[in-house]
Structure formats: structure tokens, C-alpha cells
C-alpha positions in Angstrom: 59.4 87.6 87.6 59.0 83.8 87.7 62.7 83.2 85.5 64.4 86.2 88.3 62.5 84.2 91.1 64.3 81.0 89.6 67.6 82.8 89.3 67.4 84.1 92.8 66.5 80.6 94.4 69.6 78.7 92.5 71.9 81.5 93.7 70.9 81.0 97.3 71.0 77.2 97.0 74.5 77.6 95.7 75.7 79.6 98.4 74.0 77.6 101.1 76.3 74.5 99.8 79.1 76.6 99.7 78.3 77.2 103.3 78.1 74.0 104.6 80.8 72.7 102.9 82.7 75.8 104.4 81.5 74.2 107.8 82.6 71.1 107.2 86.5 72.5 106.5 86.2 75.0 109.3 85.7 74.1 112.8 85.3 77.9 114.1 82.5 78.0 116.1 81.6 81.5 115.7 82.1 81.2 112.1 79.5 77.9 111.9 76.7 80.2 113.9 76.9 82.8 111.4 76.6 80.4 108.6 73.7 78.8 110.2 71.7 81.9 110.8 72.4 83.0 106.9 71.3 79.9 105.9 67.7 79.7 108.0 67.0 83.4 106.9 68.1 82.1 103.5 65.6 79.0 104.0 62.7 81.9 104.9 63.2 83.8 101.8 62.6 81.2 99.6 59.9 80.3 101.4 58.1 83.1 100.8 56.5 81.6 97.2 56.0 77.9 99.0 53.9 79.4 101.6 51.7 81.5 99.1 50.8 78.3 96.8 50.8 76.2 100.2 48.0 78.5 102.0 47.4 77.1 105.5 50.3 75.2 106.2 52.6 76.5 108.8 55.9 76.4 108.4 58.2 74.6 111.3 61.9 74.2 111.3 63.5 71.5 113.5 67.6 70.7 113.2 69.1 67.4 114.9 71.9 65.2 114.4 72.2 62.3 112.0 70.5 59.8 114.8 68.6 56.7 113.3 65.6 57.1 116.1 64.5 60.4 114.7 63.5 58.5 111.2 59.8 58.9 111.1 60.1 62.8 111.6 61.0 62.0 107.3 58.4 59.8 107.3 56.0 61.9 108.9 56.8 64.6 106.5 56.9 62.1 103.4 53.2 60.7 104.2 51.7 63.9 104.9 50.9 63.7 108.5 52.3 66.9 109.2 50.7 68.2 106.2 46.8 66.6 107.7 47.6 68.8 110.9 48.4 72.1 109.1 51.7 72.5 109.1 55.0 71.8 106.9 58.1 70.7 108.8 61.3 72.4 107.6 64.7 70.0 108.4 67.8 72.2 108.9 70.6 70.2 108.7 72.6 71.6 111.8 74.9 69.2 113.9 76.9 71.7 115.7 74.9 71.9 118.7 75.8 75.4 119.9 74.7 76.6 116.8 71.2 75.3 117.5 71.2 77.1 121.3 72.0 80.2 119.8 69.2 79.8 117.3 66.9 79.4 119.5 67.9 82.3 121.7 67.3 84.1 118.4 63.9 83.2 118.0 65.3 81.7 114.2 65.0 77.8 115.2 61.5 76.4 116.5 62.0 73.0 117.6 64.8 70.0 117.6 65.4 66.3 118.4 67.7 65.7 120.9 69.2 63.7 124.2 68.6 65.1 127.3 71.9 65.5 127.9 72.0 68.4 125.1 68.5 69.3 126.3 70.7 70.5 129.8 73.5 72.0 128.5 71.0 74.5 127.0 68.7 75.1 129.8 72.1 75.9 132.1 72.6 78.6 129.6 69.0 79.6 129.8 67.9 78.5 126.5 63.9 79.0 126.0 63.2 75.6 125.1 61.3 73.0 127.0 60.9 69.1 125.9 57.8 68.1 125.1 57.8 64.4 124.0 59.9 61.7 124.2 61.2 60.5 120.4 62.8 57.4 121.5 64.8 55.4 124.5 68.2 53.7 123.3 68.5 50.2 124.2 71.4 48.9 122.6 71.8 52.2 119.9 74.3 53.8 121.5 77.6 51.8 123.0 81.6 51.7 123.1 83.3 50.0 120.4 86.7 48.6 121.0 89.4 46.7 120.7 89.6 42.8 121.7 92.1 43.2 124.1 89.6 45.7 126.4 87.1 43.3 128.2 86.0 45.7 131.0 85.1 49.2 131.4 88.2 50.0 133.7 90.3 47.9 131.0 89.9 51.9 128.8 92.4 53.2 131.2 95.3 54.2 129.6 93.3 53.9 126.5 93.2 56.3 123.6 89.2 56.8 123.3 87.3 58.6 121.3 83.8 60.5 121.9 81.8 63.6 121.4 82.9 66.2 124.3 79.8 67.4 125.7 76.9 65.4 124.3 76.0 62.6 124.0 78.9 60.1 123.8 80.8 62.2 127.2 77.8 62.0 129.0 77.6 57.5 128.1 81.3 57.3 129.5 80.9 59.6 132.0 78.1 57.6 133.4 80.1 54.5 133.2 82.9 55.8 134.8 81.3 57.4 137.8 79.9 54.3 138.5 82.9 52.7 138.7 84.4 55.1 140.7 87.0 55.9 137.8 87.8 59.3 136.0 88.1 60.4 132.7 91.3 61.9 133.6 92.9 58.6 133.2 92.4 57.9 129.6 93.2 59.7 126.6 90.9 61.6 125.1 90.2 61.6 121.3 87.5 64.2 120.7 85.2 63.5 117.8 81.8 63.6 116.9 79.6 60.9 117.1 79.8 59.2 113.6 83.3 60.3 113.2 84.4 58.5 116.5 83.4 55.3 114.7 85.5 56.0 112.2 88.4 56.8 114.1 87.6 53.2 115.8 87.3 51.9 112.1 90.4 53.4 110.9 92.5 52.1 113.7 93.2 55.6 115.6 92.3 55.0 118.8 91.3 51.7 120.6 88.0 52.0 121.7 85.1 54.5 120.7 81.9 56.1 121.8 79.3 56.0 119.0 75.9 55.7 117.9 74.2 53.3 115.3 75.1 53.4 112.1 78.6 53.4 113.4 78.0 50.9 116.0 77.1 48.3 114.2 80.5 49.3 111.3 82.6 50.0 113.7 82.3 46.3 116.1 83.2 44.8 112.2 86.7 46.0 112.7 88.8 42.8 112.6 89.4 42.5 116.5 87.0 45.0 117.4 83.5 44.1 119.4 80.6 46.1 121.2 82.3 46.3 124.5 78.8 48.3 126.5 75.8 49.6 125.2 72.9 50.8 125.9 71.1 47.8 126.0 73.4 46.9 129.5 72.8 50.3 130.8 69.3 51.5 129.3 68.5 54.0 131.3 70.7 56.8 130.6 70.1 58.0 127.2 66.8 59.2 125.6 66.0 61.5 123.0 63.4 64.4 123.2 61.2 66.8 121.2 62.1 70.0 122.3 60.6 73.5 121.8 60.8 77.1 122.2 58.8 78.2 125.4 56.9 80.8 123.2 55.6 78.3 120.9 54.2 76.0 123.5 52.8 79.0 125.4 51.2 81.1 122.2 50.6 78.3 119.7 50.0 75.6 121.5 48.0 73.5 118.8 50.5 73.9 116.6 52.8 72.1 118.9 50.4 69.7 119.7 50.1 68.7 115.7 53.5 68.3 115.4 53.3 65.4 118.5 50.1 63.7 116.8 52.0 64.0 113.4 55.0 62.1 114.9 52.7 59.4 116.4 51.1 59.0 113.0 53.9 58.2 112.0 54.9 55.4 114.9 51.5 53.5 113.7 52.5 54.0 110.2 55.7 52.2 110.8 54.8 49.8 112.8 51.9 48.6 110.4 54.2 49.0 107.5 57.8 48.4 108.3 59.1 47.9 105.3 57.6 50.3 103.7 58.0 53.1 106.0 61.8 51.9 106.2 62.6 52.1 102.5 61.0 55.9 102.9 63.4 56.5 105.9 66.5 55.0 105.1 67.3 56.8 102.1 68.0 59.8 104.7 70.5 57.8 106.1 72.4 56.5 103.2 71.8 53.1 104.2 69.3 49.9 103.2 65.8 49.7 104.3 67.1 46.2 106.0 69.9 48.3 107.6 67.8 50.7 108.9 65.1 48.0 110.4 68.2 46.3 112.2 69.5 49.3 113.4 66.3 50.3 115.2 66.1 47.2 117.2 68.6 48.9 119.8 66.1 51.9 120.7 62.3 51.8 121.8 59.9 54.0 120.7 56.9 54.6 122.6 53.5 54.9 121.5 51.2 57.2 123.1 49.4 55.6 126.0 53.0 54.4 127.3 54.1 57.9 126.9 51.0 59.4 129.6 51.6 56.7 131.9 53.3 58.2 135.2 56.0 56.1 134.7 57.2 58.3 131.7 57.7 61.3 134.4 59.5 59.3 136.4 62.3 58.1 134.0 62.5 61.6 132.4 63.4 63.3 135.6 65.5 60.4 137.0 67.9 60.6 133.3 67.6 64.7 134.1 69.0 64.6 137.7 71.8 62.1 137.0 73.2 63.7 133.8 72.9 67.2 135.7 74.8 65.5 138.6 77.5 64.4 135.8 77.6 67.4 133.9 78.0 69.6 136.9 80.8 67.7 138.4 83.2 67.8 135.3 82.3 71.3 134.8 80.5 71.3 131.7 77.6 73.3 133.5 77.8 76.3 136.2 74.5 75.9 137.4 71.9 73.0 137.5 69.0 73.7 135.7 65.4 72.8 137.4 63.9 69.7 136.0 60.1 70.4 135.9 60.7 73.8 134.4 62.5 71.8 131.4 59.7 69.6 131.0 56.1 70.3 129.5 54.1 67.4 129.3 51.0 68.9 129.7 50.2 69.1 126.0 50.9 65.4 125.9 48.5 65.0 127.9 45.9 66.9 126.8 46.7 65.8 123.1 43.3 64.3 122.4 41.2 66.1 124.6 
């Protein structure tokens, strides 16, 4: 039973990396959903022995893009902190965004890191998923890379420019521009995702892109290139949430809350211990433990009495309204989801009670 149980798990491993190579060939979007639902009710099965010899520990998935901020979810994980509050995080590696909404719908996906923006695209389309704690606040993370000759924000039009169509790197420019009183109409549009908008800046295809550190930093290294806006000029616009499925936080609402004291274990843990925490972390990233320090500099993470302070509503809800405002107006929603009803921060708040 134990050499068929063996057989069986390398079988499934091998056709979960034919899938997501598959994925990364195709860009079908119906195609990429199915994939990711085989592969989660792949991830169960073999499951099944890890949570017999594991007795106790509840198994959570969570899926989110290659973003540097969500680091000590690994770390976390790595040192057991999810482990001390009963449960064992399970990472899906699942960057198509749809994919995730869908999931979620399906009851197959429990929780995931993510900017607001993403956080409202999902609620328009009634997604059961509410945030529940804020992961981390870009301050200079996230920016526009370009070429020397591009000094200004209005110096993109006419500009070939690359971003992410409805996440993260739209919603940046968007922001900019209706600010400006300018319209994305007027440049041209590279789609790409986040990292791969770097490397489109990198590889001399467009002249200015939309990215996120690692690529930030790689991408201003281009001879002629520079970091034209970021996050750190306009910091309050982009932050990254924990978000879960309303059933969770309504039915299991300790577990929920372990998974927030688990990731502010972690925060202490790195902060006490940079470099060893980083040398844990950045191996997720493919990059140097002195990489991944430098690269964290751009973004705040916030440790828990900053997070209950009433100032944290606030900026949550003023990030929600604009980015609805933004998204609603180039039509990448049809109706504006309600802001307190996309929010839980109860649990925050009674997380040591």
C-alpha cells in the first residue's frame, strides 16, 4: 500500500507540472481555471496521508502572486507559527487572478494575498471573500520604469507602456492619470503581467513600464532607464490584504484568527532577526537575502497595535472608494461594491481577547 501510495503521489506531481507548464504556454482562461481546480483537488488527495500523521493541524490553502511583501507567509510556515496555532498553510501557486475568484466561488480556495484593487474586482462579481488584515502598504515597491527621455507622467503620452490590465499595475497608472486629468486612451498599451512588464521594459519593447519589486529595481538598471513614479511619491494607493471566504470567518472564526497571529509572529520574527528570516524568505524569490532586505524597504508592514488603531479604517476605505471610483469609470466593474461589507476587522480586533 505504502510503494502504490508512492506511485500514486509521483504520478499526480507529474501531471500537476505538466499542468502548469501547460499554463504557462497557454493563455486560455477557461483552460487555466480547469487546470487550477484539478490541481487543488489534486493537492487534497495527497493530503489525505499528511493530515492522518499530522493529527490536529488544519489544512489552509492561500494562492497570491509572486509579490515580495507577502514573504513571511514562508517564513511563518518555515518557523512553525502556523503550525503553534493548529493549522498547516498550503501555498497554491496561482497568478491568474480569475482563477482564484472562481475558486473561491467554489468553496476550493480558502484565503489569498492580495491588493485591494483585486480584492474589488471580486466583490463586483460577488465573490464571498472579505479582507481581514492588512499584509503590507507599498511605499516605494511598486512604480513606472522608463525611459530617460520621459521626465513627467504626461511625457507617457504617445508612449508604448506596459502594465497588468486589471490589477494592480492598471489601477497605479490609472490613478496617476486621473489625476492629471489625462486618459489611458492616449498611450499605447502593452499588456503584461507584472514581472513580465519589467521585462518587456528590460528588453527594450516598450518605453516605460508598470511593475513591482523585483523588477523595479532590474528594470531602472536598463542603460537609460530610471524609476520615473513610485509608490513612495504616491503611497497611498496600493496596499495588500489578507483575504477570506465569508464562511470561514463566519464558522471558524479561530481558525482565521490563528492564521493573523501566525503572520504577526512572523513580523516580530523578522524584525528581531532580519537576516535570518531573509535568507529563509528569499529563496522563494530566487533572489539574495541582501536582495530581498533592499527590496522591502519600499513597503511598510505594520505590526499589530498600528493595525487596530482607527487610522487603519480610515486608509482602507479611502484606497477602497478611489480604486472603485477608477475601476468603475474605465469599465472594468458594473457595479460598486460596498466597502464595509468587504471589510472584517472585527477579528483583528478581538485577536487577543
Amino acid at each position: 500500500m505504502a510503494w502504490a501510495f508512492v506511485v500514486l503521489k509521483c504520478r499526480l506531481i507529474e501531471g500537476i507540472n505538466k499542468m502548469v507548464t501547460y499554463q504557462k504556454v497557454q493563455r486560455n482562461t477557461a483552460k487555466q481555471r480547469i487546470c487550477f481546480s484539478l490541481i487543488l483537488v489534486i493537492l487534497c488527495l495527497c493530503g489525505c496521508k499528511q493530515r492522518s500523521e499530522q493529527a490536529g493541524l488544519e489544512r489552509v490553502s492561500i494562492a497570491f502572486q509572486k509579490w515580495v511583501g507577502y514573504g513571511p507567509l514562508y517564513l511563518a510556515q518555515e518557523k512553525g507559527f502556523f503550525k503553534e496555532e493548529g493549522m498547516e498553510l498550503v501555498f497554491i501557486d496561482e497568478q491568474l487572478d480569475s482563477a482564484r475568484r472562481d475558486a473561491f466561488k467554489q468553496g476550493m480556495l480558502d484565503c489569498e494575498a492580495g491588493t485591494i484593487d483585486l480584492l474589488i474586482s471580486k466583490r463586483s462579481q460577488d465573490t464571498p471573500i472579505v479582507a481581514v488584515l492588512e499584509i503590507d502598504h507599498s511605499l516605494g515597491s511598486d512604480g513606472i520604469v522608463a525611459t530617460e527621455d520621459i521626465k513627467t507622467v504626461e511625457d507617457l503620452i504617445g508612449k508604448k507602456v506596459a502594465f497588468a490590465r486589471d490589477d494592480v499595475g492598471e489601477t497605479f497608472i490609472s490613478y496617476l492619470f486621473h489625476k492629471k486629468g489625462l486618459s489611458l486612451e492616449d498611450i499605447t498599451i502593452v499588456p503584461r503581467g507584472p514581472d513580465d512588464a519589467g521585462l518587456a521594459f528590460l528588453d527594450g519593447v516598450v518605453d516605460a513600464a508598470v511593475t513591482w519589486e523585483p523588477w523595479l529595481s532590474k528594470a531602472a538598471k536598463r542603460p537609460g532607464g530610471h524609476i520615473l513614479i513610485s509608490t513612495k511619491d504616491e503611497p497611498e494607493i496600493i496596499i495588500d490584504t489578507l483575504n477570506v471566504r465569508e464562511d470561514l470567518v463566519k464558522d471558524n472564526p479561530e481558525l482565521v484568527k490563528g492564521l493573523i497571529r501566525g503572520w504577526f509572529k512572523a513580523l516580530k520574527y523578522y524584525k528581531e532577526n532580519p537576516v535570518e528570516a531573509s535568507e529563509i524568505i528569499a529563496r522563494h524569490y530566487d533572489i539574495t537575502p541582501e536582495q530581498y532586505r533592499e527590496q522591502v524597504e519600499g513597503l511598510r508592514w505594520e505590526d499589530y497595535a498600528a493595525q487596530i488603531h482607527p487610522a487603519e479604517d480610515r486608509e482602507w476605505m479611502k484606497a477602497f472608494k478611489i480604486i472603485v471610483e477608477l475601476k468603475f469609470m474605465n469599465g472594468r466593474i458594473t457595479k460598486k461594491p460596498n466597502v464595509e461589507r468587504s471589510m472584517n476587522r472585527k477579528l483583528l480586533k478581538e485577536l487577543y481577547k
